[in-house]
N, C-alpha and C positions, 0 to 999 in steps of 0.2 A: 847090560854090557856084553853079556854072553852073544847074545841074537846078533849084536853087532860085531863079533866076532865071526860069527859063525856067516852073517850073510857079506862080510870083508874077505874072507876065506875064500867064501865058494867065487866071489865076482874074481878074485885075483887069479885062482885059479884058471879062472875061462880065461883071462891077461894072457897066463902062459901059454896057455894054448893059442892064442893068438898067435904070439910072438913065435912060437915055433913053428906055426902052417907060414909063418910069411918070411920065416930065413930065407929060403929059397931064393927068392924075389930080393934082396938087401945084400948091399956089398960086406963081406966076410972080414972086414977090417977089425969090428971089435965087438966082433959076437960073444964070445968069451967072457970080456968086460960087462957089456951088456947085461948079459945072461946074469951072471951073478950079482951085479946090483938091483934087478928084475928078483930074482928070488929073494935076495935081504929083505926086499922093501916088502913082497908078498907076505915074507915071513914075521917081520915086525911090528904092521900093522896090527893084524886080528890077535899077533900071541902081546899084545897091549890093549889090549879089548879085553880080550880073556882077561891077564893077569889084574888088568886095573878094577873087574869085577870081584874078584875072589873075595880081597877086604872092602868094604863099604863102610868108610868114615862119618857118618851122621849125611849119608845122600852125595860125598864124595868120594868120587873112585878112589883106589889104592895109587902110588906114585909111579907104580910103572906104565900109568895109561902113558906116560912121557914117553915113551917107543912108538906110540900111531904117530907124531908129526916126523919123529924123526924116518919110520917106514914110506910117511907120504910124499917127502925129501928123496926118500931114495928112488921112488914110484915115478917124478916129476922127472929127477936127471933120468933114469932108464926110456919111458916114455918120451923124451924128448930127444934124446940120442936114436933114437927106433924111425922118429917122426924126419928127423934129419936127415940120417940115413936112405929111408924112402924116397923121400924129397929126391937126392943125390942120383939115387937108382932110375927113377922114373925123368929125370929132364936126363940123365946118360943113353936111357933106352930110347930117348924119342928123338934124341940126336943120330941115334944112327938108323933111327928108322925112315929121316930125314934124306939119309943121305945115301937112300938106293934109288 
């Protein structure tokens, strides 16, 4: 459960790095919003990997592994709102690229 923590960590990690090289590029409507449901979800995942590791019940995890679906809930709305966004930006930008 650890390793799974640890290699949900680091992938989520490069996520945010994603999502921040590509503000730029994405309309500023609800980067904010965003942003922080992007870091809940990073953050609940792997710390329910960890925590669901610490006690080991006869080969089941401890009850807080119950924070990875809820962190991969939040993973899905942020990544989805990101994906939208994009969408939005890029047929905006080709509209007016359209129309020199």
């Amino acid at each position: 459960m650890w390793r799974l923590a640890h290699a949900h960590g680091t992938l989520l990690g490069l996520v945010n790095v994603a999502f921040a090289v590509s503000l730029r590029s994405l309309p500023p409507a609800r980067d904010a919003l965003v942003s922080a449901i992007l870091i809940a979800g990073s953050v609940l995942m792997p710390t329910g990997f960890l925590a669901g590791g610490t006690v080991v019940h006869g080969g089941d995890p401890n009850v807080l592994v119950a924070l990875v679906p809820i962190g991969g809930a939040l993973l899905i709305v942020a990544l989805t709102s990101i994906a939208v966004a994009g969408r939005g930006a890029t047929s905006a930008g080709a509209g007016r690229a359209d129309s020199r």
